[in-house]
N, C-alpha and C positions, 0 to 999 in steps of 0.2 A: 190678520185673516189670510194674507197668501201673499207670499215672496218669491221673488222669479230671481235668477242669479244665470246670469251669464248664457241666455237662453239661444238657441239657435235652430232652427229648422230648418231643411230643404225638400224641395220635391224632384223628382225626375224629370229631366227635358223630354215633356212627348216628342218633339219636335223634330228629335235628334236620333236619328237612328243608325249608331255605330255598327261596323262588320265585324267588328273585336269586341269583345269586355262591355264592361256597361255602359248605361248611359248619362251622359254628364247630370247632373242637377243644377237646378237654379234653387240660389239660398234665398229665403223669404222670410226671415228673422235673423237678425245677425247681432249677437250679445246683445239681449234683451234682458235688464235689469230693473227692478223698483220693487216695491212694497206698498202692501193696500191695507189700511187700518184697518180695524172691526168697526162697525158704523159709519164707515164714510162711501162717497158718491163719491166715485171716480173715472171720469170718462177719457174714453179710449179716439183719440182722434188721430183725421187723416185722408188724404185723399183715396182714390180706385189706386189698389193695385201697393196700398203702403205696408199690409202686412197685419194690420189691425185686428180683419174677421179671424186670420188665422192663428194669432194669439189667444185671440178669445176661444176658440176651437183646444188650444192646448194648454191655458189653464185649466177647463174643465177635462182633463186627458182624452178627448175624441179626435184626439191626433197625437201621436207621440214623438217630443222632440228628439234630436240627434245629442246635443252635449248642452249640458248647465242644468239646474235644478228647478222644480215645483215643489215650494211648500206651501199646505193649505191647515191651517190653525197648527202650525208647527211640526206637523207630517209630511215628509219628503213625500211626495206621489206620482215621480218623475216617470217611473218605470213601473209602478204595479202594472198586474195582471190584472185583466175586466174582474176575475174572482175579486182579489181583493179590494179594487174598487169599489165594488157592489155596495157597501155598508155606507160608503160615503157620497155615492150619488143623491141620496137622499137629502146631504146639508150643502150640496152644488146646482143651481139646476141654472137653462138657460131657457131665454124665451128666442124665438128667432125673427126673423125680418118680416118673411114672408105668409101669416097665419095661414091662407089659406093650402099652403104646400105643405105645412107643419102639424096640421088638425087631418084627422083620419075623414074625410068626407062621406064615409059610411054611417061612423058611429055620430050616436047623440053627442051632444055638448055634458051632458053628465058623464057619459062613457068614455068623453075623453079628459074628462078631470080624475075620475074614478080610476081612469088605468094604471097610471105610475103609482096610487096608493095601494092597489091589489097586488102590484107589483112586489114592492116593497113589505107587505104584510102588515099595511096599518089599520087597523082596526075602528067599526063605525064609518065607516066609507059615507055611506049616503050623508048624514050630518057631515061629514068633512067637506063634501063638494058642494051641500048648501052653504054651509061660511064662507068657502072661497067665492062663492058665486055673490054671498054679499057682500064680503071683502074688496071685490070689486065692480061693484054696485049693477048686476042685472038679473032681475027678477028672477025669481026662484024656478017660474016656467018656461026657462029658456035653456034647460038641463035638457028637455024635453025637444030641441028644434036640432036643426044640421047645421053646419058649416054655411053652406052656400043661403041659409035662411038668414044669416045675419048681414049687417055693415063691416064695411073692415075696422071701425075703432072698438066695435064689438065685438067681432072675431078676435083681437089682439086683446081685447079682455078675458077672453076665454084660455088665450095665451099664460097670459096673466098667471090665471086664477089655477092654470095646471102649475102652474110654478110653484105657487105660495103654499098650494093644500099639502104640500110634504114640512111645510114649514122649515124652509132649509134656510142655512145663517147668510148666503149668500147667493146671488143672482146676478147673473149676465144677461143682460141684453143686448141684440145685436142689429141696430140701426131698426128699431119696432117702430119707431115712426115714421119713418122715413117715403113712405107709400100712400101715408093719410094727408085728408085738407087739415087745415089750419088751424082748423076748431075741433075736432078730433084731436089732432098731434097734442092741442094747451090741453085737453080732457085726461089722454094718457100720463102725462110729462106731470098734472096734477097727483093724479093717480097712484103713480110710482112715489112722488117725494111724502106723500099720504103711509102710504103703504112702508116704506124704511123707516118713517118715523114709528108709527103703530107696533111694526112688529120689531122692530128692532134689526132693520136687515143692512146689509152690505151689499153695494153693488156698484159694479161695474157697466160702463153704458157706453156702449161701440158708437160713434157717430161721424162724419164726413159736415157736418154742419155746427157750428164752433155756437151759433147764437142758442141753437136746443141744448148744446152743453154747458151754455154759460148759464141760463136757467135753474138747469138741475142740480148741478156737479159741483161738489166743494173743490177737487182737484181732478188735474187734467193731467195725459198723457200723448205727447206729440210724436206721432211716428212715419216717418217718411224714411222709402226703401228699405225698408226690414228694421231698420233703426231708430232710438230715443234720439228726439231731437233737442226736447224739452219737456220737460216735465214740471209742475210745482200748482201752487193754490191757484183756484180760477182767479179774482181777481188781481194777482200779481203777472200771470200771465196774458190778461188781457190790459193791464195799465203798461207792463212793463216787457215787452216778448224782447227777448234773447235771439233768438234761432232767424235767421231770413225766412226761411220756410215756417215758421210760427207766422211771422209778421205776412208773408204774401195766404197765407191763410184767413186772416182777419182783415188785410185788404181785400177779401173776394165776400164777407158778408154784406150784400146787399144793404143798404140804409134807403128810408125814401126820401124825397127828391121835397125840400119843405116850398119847392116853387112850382114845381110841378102841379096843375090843375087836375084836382079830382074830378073823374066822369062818374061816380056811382047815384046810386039813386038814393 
């Protein structure tokens, strides 16, 4: 589904403001290499600041790296033009973090499923946005509500559901739970392994918390300072971590305390 080779990006130092010539950049991927099957869960981990979102920013090309390759089902799409992009946006999509910065606060919850397929030129719209709206299970009159009228594990369904209704082979998600309680997060994180299995999808899952990707994720990608740290099958990576920085990552998920007295009710 999509092979990365030798990937590299930087940005500009705002920070820096030379009297000469330009200005330096800070690299924020540095040889970035691996490969993602068709049908598999592969999560993207790492702490603030490792370089993770902005991978995921440039496999779907909403940033374009400086040198190495993207291929996506065997088409180099390192350097298209948004034109030739265009055709294949529809078999790439992302969901983002933050639904409600990502969802049009004007438009309905159908208007905003409906938009990327008018987009696109898909035909039957309104039946498309009620299957994604069942695809990911919220009643049909809620096409009909805003942004701000839902929950956040419903808003990130509606995330969802703009995703799916192109029916693209593969999805990115970029730390979507990461904002929800607990019971929300298992809802989504159900949701998602539901949804790759049904439809047959691939996908990528950006996260900073190793226990939500052990979860989901057949395999894992460790990236600390723009770089692969580690990479390989979730449970070998969690039985067997390689990398120090794999290992102080899984020494920081929280376990509880089996001495510890429960105060709940």
């Amino acid at each position: 589904m999509y092979r990365v080779h030798d990937l590299c990006l930087s940005f500009p130092d705002r920070s820096a403001k030379p009297l000469i010539g330009r200005a330096p950049r800070n690299d924020v991927l540095k040889n970035v290499s691996f490969t993602i099957e068709a049908g598999s869960v592969v999560g993207i981990v790492g702490g603030s600041g490792s370089g993770k979102s902005t991978l995921g920013r440039a496999m779907l090309r909403l940033l374009e790296p400086d040198t190495g390759t993207i291929s996506f089902r065997g088409q180099d799409i390192t350097h298209l033009s948004e034109a030739e992009l265009r055709p294949l946006r529809r078999k790439f999509q992302m969901i983002f973090q933050d639904p409600m910065s990502s969802l049009n606060p004007r438009r309905r919850v159908g208007g905003i499923i409906a938009g990327p397929l008018r987009l696109h030129g898909v035909e039957n719209v309104g039946r498309r946005v009620a299957e994604a709206l069942d695809m990911v299970g919220l009643p049909q009159n809620f096409a009909q509500r805003y942004p701000h009228e839902l929950s956040g594990g419903q808003r990130q369904r509606v995330g969802i559901a703009r995703a799916i209704a192109l029916r693209p082979n593969f999805i990115l998600a970029d730390e979507i739970v990461s904002g929800l309680d607990v019971s929300s997060q298992a809802q989504v994180l159900n949701l998602l392994g539901d949804l790759v299995r049904d439809l047959g999808l691939t996908l990528a899952f950006i996260s900073h918390d190793l226990s939500v990707v052990r979860r989901l994720c057949s395999d894992i990608i460790v990236l600390h300072n723009g770089h692969i740290v580690e990479q390989g099958k979730t449970p070998d990576l969690f039985e067997r971590p390689q990398a120090a920085y794999t290992r102080a990552l899984l020494d920081a998920i929280p376990l509880p305390d089996p001495h510890q007295p429960w105060h709940g009710d």
